[in-house]
C-alpha positions, 0 to 999 in steps of 0.5 A: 500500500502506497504511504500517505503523503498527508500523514508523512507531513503531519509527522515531519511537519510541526502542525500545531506550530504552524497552525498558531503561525497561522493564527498569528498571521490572521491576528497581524493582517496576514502580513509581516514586516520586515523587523530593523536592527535593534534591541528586542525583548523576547522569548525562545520559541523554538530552539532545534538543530534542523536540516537547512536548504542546502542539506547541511545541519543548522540550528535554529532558534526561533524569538518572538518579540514582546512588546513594541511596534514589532510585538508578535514579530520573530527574529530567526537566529539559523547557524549551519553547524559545519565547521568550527567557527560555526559551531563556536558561534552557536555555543556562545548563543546557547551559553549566554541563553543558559548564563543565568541557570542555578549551578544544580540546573547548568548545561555545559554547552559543547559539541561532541556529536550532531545526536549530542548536539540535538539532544543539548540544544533540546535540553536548553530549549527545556530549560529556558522555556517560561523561565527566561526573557532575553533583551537581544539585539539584532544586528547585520554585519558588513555582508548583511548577514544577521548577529545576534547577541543576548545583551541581558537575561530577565528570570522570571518569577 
């Protein structure tokens, strides 16, 4: 029997993610602008190591902005996690994510292996989630790629 190509996205694609996308969408006029360099108070949303376009692994962190003109608005930090300046430039992220966990709840962020990696970045997406806001700031360097640098960590109560 032929495999159903419905229940093959339901499996690899997140539908309740995307179906809150979509209400979003709905909620902000169905159009997005384009959010300018500055400082944003967020909150992770999402934080994976994925497949990117080119097939190459990649992190992804997914920010959604609390307040201002840009509230509801995402700021999408996607590192390729192929060579070692790359994987650097992640760990820094995720340690400054982490910076504020109780020394019995800290995560040692080091690349072994991309399973061990997954599994890491699956640990701090669970660790942070309702506990923190961060204020980052958004940025571009001179070839127009995003930066990202988490500037302060808010605990939450």
């Amino acid at each position: 029997m032929a495999k159903n190509i419905w229940d093959e996205f339901d499996k690899s694609i997140d539908t309740k993610g995307l179906a809150e996308d979509v209400k979003d969408a709905a909620e902000n006029g169905g159009t997005f602008r384009e959010v300018p360099e500055d400082t944003y108070e967020v909150t992770v949303e999402k934080l994976e190591l994925v497949k990117s376009k080119s097939g190459q692994p990649m992190v992804t962190c997914w920010m959604k902005i609390l307040s201002g003109e840009f509230k509801n608005s995402r700021l999408f930090f996607n590192q390729v996690v192929a060579q070692g300046f790359q994987v650097h430039r992640c760990n820094e992220f995720l340690r400054a994510l982490v910076a504020e966990l109780d020394d019995e709840d800290a995560i040692e962020i080091e690349f072994k292996t991309y399973r061990q990696y997954g599994e890491l970045l699956m640990d701090v997406a669970e660790a942070i989630d309702s506990n923190f806001e961060y204020a980052v700031e958004y940025s571009k360097n001179d070839k127009g790629y995003p930066n990202y640098e988490v500037k302060e960590v808010f605990v939450l109560e």
